[in-house]
LUMKESE-543837 format. One record per residue (C-alpha): chain; x negated, y negated, z; residue in three letters; residue number from 0. Coordinates in nm, 3 decimals, always signed. Example, Ala and Ser with C-alpha at 12.3 -4.5 7.8 and 13.67 -1.06 7.14 Angstrom:
+---+---------+---------+---------+-----+-----+
: c :      c1 :      c2 :      c3 :   r :   k :
+---+---------+---------+---------+-----+-----+
: A :  -1.230 :  +0.450 :  +0.780 : ALA :   0 :
: A :  -1.367 :  +0.106 :  +0.714 : SER :   1 :
+---+---------+---------+---------+-----+-----+
This chain:
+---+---------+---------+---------+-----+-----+
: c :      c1 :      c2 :      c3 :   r :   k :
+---+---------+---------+---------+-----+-----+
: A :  +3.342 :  -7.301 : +10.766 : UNK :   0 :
: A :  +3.122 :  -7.331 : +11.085 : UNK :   1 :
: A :  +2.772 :  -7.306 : +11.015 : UNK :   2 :
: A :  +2.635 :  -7.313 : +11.403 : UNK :   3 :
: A :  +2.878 :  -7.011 : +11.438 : UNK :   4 :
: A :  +2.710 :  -6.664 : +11.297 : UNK :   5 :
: A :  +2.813 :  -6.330 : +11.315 : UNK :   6 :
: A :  +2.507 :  -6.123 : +11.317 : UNK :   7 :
: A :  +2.606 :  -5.749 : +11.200 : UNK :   8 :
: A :  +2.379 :  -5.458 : +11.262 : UNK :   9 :
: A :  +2.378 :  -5.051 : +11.185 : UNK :  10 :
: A :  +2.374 :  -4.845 : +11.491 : UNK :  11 :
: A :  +2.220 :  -4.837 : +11.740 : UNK :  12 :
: A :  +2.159 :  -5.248 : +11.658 : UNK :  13 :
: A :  +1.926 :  -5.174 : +11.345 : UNK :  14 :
: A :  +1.854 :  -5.420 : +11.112 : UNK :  15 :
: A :  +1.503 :  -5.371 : +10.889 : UNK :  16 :
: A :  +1.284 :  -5.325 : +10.845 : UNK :  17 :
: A :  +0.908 :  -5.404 : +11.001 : UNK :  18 :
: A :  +0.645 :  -5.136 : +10.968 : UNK :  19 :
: A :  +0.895 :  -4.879 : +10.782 : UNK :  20 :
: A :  +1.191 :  -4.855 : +10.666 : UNK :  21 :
: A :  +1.305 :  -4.648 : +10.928 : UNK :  22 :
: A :  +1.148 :  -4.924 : +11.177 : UNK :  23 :
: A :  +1.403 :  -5.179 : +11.265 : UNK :  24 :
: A :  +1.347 :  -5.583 : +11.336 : UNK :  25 :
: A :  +1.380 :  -5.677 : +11.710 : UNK :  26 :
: A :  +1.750 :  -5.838 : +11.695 : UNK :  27 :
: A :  +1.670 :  -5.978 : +12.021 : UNK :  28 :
: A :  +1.503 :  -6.226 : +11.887 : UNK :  29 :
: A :  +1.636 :  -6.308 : +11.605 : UNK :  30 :
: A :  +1.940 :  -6.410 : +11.812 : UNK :  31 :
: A :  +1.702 :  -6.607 : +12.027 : UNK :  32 :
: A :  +1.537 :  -6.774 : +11.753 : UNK :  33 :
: A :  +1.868 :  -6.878 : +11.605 : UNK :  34 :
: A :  +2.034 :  -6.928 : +11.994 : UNK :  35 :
: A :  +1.687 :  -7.222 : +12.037 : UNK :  36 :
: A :  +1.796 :  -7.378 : +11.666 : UNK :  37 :
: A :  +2.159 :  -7.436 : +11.833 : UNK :  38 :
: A :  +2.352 :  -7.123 : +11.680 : UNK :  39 :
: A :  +2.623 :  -6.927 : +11.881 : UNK :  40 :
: A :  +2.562 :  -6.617 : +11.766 : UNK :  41 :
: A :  +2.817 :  -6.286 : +11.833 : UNK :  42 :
: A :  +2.599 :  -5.935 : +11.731 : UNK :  43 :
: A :  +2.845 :  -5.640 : +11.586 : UNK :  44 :
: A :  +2.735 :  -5.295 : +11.450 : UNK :  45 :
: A :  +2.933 :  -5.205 : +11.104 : UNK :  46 :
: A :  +3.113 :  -4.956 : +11.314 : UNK :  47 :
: A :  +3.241 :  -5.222 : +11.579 : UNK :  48 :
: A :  +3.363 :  -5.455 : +11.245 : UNK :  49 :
: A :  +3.567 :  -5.191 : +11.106 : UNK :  50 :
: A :  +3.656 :  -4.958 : +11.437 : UNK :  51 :
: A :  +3.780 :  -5.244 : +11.648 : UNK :  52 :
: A :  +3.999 :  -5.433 : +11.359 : UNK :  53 :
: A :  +3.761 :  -5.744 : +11.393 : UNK :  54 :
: A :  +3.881 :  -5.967 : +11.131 : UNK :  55 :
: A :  +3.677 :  -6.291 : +11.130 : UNK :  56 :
: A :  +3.838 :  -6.598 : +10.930 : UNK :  57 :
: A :  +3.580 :  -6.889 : +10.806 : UNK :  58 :
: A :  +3.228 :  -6.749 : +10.934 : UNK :  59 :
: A :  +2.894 :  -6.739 : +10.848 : UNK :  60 :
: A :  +2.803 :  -6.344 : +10.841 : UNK :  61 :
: A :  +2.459 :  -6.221 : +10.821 : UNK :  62 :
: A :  +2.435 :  -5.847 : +10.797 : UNK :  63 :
: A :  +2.197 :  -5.530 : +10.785 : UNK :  64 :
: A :  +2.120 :  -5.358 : +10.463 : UNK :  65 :
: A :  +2.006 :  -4.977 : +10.466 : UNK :  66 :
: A :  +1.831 :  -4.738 : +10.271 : UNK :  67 :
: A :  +2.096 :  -4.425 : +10.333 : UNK :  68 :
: A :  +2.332 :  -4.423 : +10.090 : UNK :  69 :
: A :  +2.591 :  -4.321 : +10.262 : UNK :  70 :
: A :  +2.600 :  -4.569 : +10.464 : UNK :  71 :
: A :  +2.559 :  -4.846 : +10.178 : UNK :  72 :
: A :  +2.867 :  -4.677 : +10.047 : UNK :  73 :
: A :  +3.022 :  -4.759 : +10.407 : UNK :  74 :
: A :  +2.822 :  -5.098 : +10.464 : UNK :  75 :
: A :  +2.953 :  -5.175 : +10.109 : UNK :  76 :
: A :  +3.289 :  -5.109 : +10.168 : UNK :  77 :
: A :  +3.324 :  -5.329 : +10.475 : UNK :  78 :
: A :  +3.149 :  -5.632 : +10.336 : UNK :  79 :
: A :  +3.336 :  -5.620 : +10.064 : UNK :  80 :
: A :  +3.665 :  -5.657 : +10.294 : UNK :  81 :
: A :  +3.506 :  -5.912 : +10.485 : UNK :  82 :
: A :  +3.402 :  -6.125 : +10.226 : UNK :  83 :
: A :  +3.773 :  -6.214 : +10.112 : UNK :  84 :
: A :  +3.762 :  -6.491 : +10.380 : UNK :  85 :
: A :  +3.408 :  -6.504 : +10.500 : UNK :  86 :
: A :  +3.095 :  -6.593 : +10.394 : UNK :  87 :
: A :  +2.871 :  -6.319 : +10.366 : UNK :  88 :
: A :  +2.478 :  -6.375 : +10.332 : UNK :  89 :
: A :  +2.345 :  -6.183 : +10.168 : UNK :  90 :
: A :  +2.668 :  -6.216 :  +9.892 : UNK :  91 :
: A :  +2.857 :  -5.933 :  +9.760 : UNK :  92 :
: A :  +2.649 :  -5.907 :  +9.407 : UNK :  93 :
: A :  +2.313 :  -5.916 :  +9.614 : UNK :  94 :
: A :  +2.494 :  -5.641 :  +9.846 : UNK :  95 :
: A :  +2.538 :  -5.390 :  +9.483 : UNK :  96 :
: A :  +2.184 :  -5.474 :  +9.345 : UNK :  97 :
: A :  +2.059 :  -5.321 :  +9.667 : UNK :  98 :
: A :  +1.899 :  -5.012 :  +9.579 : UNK :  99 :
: A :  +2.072 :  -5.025 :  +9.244 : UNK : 100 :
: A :  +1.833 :  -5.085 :  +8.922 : UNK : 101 :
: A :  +2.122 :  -5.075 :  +8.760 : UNK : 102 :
: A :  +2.308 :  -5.360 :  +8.889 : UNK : 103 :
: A :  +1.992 :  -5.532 :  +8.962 : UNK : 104 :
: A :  +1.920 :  -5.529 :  +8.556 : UNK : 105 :
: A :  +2.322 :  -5.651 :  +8.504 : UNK : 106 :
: A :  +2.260 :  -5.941 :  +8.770 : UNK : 107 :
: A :  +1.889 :  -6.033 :  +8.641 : UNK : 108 :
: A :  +2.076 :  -6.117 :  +8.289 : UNK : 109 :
: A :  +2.386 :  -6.318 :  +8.434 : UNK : 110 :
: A :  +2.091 :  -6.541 :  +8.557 : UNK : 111 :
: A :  +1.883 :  -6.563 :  +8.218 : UNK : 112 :
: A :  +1.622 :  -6.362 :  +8.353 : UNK : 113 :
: A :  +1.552 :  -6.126 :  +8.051 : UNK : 114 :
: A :  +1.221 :  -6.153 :  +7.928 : UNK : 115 :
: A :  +1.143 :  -5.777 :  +7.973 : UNK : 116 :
: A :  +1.368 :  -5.530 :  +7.764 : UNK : 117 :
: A :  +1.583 :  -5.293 :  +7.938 : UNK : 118 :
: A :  +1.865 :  -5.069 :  +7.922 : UNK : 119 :
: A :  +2.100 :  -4.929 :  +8.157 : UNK : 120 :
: A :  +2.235 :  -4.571 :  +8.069 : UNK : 121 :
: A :  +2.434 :  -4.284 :  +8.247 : UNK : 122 :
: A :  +2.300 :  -4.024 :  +7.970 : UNK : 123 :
: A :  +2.136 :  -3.969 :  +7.660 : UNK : 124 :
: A :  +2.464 :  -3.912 :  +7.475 : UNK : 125 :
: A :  +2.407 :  -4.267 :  +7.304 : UNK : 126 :
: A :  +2.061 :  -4.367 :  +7.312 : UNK : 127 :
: A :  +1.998 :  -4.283 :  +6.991 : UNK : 128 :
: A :  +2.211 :  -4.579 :  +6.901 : UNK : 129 :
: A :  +1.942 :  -4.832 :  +7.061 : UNK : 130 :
: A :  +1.606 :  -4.902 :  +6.931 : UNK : 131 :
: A :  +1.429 :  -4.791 :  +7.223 : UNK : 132 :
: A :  +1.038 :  -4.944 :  +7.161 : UNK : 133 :
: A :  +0.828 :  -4.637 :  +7.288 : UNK : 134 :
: A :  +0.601 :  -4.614 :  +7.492 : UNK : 135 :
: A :  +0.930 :  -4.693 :  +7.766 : UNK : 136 :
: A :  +0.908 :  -4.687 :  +8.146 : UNK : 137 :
: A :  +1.204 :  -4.425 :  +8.274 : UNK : 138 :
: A :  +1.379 :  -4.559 :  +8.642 : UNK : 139 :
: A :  +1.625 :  -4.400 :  +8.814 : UNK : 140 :
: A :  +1.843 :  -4.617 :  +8.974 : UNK : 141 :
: A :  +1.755 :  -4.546 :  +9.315 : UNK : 142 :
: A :  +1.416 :  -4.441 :  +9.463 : UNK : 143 :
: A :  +1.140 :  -4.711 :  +9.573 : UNK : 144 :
: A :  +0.768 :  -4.652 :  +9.631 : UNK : 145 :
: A :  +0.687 :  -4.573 :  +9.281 : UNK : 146 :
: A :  +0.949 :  -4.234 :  +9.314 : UNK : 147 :
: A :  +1.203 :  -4.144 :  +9.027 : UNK : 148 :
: A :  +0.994 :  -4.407 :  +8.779 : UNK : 149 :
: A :  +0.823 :  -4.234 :  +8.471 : UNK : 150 :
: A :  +0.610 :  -4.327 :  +8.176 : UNK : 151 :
: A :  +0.807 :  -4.199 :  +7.840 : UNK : 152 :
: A :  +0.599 :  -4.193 :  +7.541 : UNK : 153 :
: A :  +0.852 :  -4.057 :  +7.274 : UNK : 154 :
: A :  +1.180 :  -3.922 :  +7.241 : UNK : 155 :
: A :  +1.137 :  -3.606 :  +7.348 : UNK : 156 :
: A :  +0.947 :  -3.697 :  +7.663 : UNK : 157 :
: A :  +1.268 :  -3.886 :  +7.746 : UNK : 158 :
: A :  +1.490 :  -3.577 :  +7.665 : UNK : 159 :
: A :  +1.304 :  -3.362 :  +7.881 : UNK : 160 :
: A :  +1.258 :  -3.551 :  +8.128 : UNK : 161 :
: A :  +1.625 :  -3.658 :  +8.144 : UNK : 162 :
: A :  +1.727 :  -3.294 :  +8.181 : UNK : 163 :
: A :  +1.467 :  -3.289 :  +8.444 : UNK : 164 :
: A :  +1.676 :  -3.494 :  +8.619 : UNK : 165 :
: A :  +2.008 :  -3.348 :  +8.568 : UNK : 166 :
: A :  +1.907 :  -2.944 :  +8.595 : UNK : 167 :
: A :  +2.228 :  -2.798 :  +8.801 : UNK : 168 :
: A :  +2.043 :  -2.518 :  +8.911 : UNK : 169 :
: A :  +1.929 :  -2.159 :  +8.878 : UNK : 170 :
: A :  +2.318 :  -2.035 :  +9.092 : UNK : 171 :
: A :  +2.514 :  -2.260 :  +8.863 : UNK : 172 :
: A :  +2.350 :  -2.143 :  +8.578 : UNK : 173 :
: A :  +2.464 :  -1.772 :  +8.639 : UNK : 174 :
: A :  +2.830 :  -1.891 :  +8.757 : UNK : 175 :
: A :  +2.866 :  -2.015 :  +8.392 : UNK : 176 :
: A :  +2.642 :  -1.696 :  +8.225 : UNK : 177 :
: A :  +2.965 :  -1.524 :  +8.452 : UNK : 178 :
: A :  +3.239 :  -1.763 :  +8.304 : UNK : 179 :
: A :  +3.134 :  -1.746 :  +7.943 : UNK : 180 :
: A :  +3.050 :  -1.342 :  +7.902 : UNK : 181 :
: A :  +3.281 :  -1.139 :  +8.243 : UNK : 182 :
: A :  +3.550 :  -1.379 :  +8.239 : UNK : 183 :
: A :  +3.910 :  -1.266 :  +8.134 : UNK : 184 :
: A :  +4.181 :  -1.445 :  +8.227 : UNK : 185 :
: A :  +4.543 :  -1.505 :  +8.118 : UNK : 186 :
: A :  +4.827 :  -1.775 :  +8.288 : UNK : 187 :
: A :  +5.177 :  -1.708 :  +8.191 : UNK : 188 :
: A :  +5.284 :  -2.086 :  +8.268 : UNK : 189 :
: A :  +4.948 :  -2.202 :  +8.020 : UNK : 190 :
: A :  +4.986 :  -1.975 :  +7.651 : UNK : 191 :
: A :  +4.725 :  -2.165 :  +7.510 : UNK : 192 :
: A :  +4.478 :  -2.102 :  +7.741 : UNK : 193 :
: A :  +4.157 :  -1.970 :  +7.618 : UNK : 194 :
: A :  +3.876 :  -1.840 :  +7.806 : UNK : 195 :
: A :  +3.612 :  -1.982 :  +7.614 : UNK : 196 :
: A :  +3.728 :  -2.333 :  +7.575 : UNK : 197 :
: A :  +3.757 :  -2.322 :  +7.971 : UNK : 198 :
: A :  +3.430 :  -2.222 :  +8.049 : UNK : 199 :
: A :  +3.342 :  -2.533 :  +7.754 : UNK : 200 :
: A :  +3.532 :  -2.796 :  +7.939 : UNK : 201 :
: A :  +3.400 :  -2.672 :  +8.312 : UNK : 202 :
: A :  +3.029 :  -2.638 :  +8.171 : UNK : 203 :
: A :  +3.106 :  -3.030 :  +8.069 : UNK : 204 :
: A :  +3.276 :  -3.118 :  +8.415 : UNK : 205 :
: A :  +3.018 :  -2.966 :  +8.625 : UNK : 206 :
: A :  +2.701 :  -3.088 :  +8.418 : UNK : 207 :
: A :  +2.514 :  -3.300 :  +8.627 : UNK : 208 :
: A :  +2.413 :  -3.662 :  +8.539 : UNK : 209 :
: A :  +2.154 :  -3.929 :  +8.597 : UNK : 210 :
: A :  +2.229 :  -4.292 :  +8.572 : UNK : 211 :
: A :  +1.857 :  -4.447 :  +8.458 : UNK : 212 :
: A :  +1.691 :  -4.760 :  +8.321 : UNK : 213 :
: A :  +1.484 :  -4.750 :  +8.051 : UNK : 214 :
: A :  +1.245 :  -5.070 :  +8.060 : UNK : 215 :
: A :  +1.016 :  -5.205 :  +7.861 : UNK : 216 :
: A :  +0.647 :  -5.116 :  +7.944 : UNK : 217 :
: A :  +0.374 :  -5.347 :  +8.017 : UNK : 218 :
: A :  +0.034 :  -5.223 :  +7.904 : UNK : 219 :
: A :  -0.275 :  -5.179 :  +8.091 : UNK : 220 :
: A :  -0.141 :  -5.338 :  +8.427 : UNK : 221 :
: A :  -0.402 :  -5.309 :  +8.692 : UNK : 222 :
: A :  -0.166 :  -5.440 :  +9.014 : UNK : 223 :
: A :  +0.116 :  -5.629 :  +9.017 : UNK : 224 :
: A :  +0.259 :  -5.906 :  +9.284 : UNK : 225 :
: A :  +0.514 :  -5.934 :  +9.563 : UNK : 226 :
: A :  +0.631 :  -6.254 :  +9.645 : UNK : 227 :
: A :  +0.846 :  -6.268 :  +9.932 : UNK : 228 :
: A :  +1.055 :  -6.559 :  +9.954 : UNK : 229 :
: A :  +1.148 :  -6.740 : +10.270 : UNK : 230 :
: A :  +1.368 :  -7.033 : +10.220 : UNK : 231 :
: A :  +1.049 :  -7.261 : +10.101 : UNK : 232 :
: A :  +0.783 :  -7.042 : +10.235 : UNK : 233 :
: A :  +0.622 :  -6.805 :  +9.977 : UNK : 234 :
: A :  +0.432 :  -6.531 : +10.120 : UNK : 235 :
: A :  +0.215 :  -6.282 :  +9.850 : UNK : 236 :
: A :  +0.036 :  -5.994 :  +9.787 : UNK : 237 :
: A :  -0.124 :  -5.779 :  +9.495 : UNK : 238 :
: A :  -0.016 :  -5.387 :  +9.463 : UNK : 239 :
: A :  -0.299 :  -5.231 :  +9.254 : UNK : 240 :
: A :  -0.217 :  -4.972 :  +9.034 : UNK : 241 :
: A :  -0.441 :  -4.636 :  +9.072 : UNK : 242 :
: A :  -0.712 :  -4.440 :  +8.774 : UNK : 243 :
: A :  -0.481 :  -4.306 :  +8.553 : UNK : 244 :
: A :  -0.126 :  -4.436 :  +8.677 : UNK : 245 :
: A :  +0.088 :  -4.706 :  +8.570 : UNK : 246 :
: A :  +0.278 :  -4.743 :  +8.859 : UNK : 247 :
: A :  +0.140 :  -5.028 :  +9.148 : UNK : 248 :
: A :  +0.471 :  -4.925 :  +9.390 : UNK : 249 :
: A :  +0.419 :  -4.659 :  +9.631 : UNK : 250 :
: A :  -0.005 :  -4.680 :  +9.608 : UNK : 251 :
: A :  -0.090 :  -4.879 :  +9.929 : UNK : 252 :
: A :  -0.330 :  -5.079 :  +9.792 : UNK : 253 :
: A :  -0.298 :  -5.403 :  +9.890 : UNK : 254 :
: A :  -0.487 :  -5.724 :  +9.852 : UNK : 255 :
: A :  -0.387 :  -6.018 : +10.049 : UNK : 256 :
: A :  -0.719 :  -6.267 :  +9.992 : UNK : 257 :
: A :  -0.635 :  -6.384 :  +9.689 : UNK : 258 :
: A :  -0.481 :  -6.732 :  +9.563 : UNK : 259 :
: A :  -0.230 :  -6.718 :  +9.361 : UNK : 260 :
: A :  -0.191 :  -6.883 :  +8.995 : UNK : 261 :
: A :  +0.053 :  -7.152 :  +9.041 : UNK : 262 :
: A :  +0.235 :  -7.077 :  +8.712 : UNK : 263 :
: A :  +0.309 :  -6.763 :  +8.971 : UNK : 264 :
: A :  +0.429 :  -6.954 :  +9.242 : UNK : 265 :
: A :  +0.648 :  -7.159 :  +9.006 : UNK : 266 :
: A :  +0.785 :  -6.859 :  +8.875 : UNK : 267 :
: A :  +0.860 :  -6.691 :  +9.207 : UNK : 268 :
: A :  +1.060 :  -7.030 :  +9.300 : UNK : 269 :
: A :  +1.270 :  -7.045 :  +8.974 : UNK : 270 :
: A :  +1.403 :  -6.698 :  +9.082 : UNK : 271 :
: A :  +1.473 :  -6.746 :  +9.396 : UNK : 272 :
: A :  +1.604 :  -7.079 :  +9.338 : UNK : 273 :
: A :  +1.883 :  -6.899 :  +9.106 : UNK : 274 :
: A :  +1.972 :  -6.622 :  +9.338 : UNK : 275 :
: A :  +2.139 :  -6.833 :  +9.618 : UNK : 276 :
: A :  +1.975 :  -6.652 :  +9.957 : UNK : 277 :
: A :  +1.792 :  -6.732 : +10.226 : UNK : 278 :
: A :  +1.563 :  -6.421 : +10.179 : UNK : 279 :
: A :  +1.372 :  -6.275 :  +9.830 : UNK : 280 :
: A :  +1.134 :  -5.999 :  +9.788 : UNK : 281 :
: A :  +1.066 :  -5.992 :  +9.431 : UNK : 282 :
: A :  +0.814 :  -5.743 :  +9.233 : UNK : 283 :
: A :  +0.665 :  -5.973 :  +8.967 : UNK : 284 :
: A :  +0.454 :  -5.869 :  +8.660 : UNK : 285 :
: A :  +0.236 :  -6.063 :  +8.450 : UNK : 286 :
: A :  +0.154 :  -5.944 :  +8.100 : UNK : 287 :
: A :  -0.114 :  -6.177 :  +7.997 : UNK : 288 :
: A :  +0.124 :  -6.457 :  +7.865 : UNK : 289 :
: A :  +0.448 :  -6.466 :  +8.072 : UNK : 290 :
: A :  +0.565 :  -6.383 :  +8.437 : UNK : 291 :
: A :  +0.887 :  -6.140 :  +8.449 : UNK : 292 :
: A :  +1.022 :  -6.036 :  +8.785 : UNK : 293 :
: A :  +1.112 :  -5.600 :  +8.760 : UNK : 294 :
: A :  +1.316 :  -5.544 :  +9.088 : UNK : 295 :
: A :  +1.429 :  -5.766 :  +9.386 : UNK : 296 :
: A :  +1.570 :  -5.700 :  +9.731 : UNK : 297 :
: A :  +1.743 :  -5.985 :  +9.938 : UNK : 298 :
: A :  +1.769 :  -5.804 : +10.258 : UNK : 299 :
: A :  +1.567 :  -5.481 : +10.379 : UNK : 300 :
: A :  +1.216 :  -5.529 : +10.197 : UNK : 301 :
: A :  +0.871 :  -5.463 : +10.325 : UNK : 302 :
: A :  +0.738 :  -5.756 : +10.562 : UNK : 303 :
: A :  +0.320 :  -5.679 : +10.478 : UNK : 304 :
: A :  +0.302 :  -5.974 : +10.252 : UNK : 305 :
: A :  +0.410 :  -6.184 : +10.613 : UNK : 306 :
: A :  +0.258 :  -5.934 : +10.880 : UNK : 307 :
: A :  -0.104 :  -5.907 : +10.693 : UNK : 308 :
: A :  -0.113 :  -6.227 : +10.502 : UNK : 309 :
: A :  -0.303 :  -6.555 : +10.672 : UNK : 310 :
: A :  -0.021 :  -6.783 : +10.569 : UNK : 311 :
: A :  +0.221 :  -6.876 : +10.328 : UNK : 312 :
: A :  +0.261 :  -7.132 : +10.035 : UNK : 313 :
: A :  +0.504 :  -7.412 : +10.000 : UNK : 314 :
: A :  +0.543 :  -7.723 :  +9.754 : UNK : 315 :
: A :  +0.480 :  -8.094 :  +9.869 : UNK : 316 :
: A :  +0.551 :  -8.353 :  +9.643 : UNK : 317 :
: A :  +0.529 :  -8.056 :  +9.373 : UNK : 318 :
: A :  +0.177 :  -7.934 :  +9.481 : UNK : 319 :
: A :  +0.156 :  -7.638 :  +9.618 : UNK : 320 :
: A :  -0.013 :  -7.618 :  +9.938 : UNK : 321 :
: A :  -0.178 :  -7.282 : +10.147 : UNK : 322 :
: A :  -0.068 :  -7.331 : +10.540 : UNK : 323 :
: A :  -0.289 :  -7.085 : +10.739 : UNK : 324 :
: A :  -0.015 :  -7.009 : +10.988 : UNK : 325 :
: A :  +0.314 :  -6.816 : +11.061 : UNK : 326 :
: A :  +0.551 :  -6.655 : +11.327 : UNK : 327 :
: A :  +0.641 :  -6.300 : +11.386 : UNK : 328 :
: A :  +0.881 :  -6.126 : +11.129 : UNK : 329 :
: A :  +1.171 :  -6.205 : +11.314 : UNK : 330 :
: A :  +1.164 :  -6.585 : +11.356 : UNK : 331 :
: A :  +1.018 :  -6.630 : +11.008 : UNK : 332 :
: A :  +1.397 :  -6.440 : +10.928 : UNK : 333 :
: A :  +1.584 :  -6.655 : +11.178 : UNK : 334 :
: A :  +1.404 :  -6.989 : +11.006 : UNK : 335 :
: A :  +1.434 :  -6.923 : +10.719 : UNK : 336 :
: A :  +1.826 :  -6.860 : +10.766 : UNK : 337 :
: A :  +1.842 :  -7.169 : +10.936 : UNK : 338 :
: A :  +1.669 :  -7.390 : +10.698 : UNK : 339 :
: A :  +1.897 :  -7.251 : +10.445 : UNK : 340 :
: A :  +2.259 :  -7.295 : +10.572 : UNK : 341 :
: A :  +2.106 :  -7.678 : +10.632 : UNK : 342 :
: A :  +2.022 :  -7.722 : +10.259 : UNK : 343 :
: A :  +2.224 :  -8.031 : +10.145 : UNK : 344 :
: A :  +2.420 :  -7.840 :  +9.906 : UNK : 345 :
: A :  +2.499 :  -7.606 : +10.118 : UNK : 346 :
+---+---------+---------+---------+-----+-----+
């Protein structure tokens, strides 16, 4: 498999994030210069040119574009997927699902060990009652970033409530079945057993909407938490501070970037990435007074402050770690850090 040979795919319109937004795309340009300078041949695509114009690489290096719209996930998803029978795909298929999924994110985090916080991945209440669920419990749908669809639960009703919250199918659908179970009459010669009432039963069940959620174990009295993005050696962080009177540090904009790190921090942050296998890591770590625990992760498609507004970056010498007061734009930090990667000895 040629490493010096990388297919580069994009979204439209040549959009691969982010920068200032998510909506705010890296300048491929020069990522493809970057890599072009470190002795790559690199070939750009958009998804739609992979799968629209039957290109069917054998043996390549593929680095590709993550996005936040879910339908195109679902499309991104599907063509990777393909792709990855006989290429290699960076970031990998498993890292591809955990995108915007705190579901498979929670599933992946235990393959690799990483458990120390509690959680549970559900698709209803219809069993919880079977799990002792330690309350106060932190409520996360599995999509949503910036602190949205993520909920303090304090007791079992809280979590009932705001479940149905969640699922609520409406004031119209609510009359459609008020219609089914009272108005309708119906009778089908080629069904006898038909009945009216077990109908409108079985469609209330088919039509009820649902929620697939974490529930995860809450850390008291956190006053920010850290982001820790990973660049193939370089370690660039940040603080999120919570606000008065909310748990939550995603989503507040309030960032600190003058701070130095503990090192148990640092050696955390490299144990994780270590065991995910990519050449890019933005992980959300939380300290609880004892322990480290990382809550959510993206390997592609993360915000870039922690590089943009930082000074520098971390990295370990002869296990020390050591501040460097320097660094590049976003996109040759990305086409480095690739670089440095596929040249690891192992790989």
């Amino acid at each position: 498999m040629s490493r010096k040979h990388l297919i580069l795919i994009t979204g439209d319109k040549r959009f691969y994030g982010q920068t200032r937004k998510a909506w705010v795309p890296m300048d491929v340009s020069l990522i493809k210069e970057r890599l072009s300078e470190q002795g790559f041949e690199v070939t750009l695509y958009t998804i739609q040119e992979m799968c629209n114009k039957m290109i069917n690489p054998v043996n390549k290096t593929i680095l590709y574009s993550f996005s936040q719209k879910e339908n195109v996930r679902q499309y991104t998803r599907d063509i990777l997927t393909f792709l990855s029978r006989n290429n290699r795909i960076i970031p990998s298929l498993d890292l591809l699902y955990c995108h915007e999924n705190k579901g498979y994110q929670e599933l992946y985090k235990k393959e690799r060990g990483l458990t120390g916080l509690k959680a549970w991945y559900f698709s209803s209440l219809q069993d919880i009652d079977a799990y002792d669920i330690p309350y106060p419990i932190v409520l996360k749908t599995i999509y949503g970033s910036n602190g949205k669809g993520v909920f303090l639960i304090r007791n079992r009703d809280e979590l009932e409530k705001q479940v149905k919250k969640l699922t609520d199918i409406g004031i119209l659908t609510k009359l459609d079945l008020f219609r089914r179970r009272y108005f309708r009459k119906r009778i089908f010669p080629d069904y006898p057993n038909h009945s009216d009432y077990n109908d409108y039963l079985q469609y209330k069940e088919y039509i009820t909407k649902h929620e697939n959620f974490i529930l995860q174990e809450f850390v008291p009295d956190l006053k920010f938490d850290y982001r820790v993005l990973a660049l193939e050696g370089k370690y660039f962080t940040m603080r999120r501070h919570t606000k008065k009177g909310d748990f939550r540090a995603s989503g507040t904009k309030k960032f600190d970037f003058n701070f130095i790190p503990d090192n148990h921090l640092l050696n955390y942050a490299e144990m994780v990435y270590n065991s995910f296998d990519n050449p890019f890591l933005s992980m959300d770590i939380v300290f609880n007074g004892q322990d480290y625990f990382l809550i959510e992760f993206q390997a592609s498609h993360f915000g870039v402050s922690a590089i943009t507004k930082s000074k520098g970056y971390y990295t370990k010498m002869n296990g020390r770690w050591i501040f460097a007061e320097d660094k590049l734009n976003v996109e040759y930090e990305i086409a480095d850090a690739l670089n440095r990667y596929l040249f690891r000895p192992e790989n």
